[in-house]
C-alpha positions in Angstrom: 0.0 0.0 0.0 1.0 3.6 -1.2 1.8 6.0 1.8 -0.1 8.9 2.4 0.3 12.1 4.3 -3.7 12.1 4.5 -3.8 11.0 7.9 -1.9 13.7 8.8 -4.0 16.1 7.4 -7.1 14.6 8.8 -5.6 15.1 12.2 -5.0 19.0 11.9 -8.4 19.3 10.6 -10.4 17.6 13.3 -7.1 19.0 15.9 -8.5 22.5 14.5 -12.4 21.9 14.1 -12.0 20.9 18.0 -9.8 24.3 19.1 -12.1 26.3 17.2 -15.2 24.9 19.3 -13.7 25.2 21.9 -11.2 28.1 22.5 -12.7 30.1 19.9 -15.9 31.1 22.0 -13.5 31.9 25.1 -11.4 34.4 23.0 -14.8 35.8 20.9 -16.5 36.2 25.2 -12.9 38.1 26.2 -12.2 40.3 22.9 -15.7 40.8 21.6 -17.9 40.5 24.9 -15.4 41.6 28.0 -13.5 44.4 27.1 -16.1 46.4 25.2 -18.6 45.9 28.5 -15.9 46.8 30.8 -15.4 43.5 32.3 -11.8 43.4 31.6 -9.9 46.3 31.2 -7.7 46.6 27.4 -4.6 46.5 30.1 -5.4 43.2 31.9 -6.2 41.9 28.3 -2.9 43.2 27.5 -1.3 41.5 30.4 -3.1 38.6 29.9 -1.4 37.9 26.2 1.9 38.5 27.4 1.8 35.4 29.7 3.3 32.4 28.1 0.4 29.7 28.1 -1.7 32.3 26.7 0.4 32.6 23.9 1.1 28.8 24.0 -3.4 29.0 23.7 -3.1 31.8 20.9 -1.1 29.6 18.7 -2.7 26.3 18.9 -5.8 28.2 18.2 -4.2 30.2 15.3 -2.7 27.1 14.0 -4.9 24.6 14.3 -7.8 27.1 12.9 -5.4 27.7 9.9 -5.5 24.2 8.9 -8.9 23.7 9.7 -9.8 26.4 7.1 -7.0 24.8 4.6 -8.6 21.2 4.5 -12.3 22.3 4.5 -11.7 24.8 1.7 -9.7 22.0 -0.2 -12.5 19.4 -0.5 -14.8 22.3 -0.6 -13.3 23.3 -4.4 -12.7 19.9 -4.9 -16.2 18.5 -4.6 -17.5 21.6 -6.7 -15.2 20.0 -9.3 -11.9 21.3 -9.3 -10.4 17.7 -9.2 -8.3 18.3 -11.5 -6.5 20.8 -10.2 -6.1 19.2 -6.3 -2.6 18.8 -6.0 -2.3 22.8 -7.0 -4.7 23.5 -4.2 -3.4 21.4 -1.5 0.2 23.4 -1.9 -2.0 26.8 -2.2 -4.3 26.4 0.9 -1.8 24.5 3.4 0.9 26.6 2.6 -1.0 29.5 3.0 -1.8 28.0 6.6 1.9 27.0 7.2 2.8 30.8 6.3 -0.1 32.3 8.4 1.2 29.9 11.4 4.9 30.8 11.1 3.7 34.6 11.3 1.5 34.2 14.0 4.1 32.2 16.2 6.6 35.0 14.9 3.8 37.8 16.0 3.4 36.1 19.2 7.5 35.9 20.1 7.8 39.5 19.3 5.0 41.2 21.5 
């Protein structure tokens, strides 16, 4: 049998399908929902970020979203029939997600 780096693939989508669910609601209640109310002030926010699981929490929900998009999208064209063209889209979408995690790991290390 033929390897495949499917698998793999698989695994970052349902990896980011799951931190979507999960974390994305907890970022959308402290950016979207705390701060404008006045819950949390933009400092504490501010604070908050620059500890290191929270930027360990920020990637893996950066990343992991990235890919989540990348996969989705991919079958998305390719069941609308772009077949032919998969292998083209595969390098398009996931390396846009590889590049979009690289600067968001390299935004995170800088702040």
């Amino acid at each position: 049998m033929a390897k495949s780096n499917e698998p793999f693939a698989w695994s970052l989508f349902a990896g980011g399908g799951m931190a979507s669910a999960i974390l994305g609601p907890i970022t959308i209640v402290l950016t979207g929902i705390a701060v404008p109310a006045g819950w949390l002030s933009q400092e504490k926010l501010f604070d908050l970020v620059h500890h290191p699981l929270a930027r360990v929490y920020l990637f893996a929900l950066i990343s992991l979203s990235l890919f989540h998009w990348a996969h989705r999208f991919r079958f998305t064209l390719a069941d609308i029939g772009l077949q032919r063209i998969a292998g083209i889209l595969a390098v398009l979408f996931y390396g846009t997600a590889i590049a979009g995690t690289v600067f968001g790991g390299w935004l995170l290390l800088s702040l």
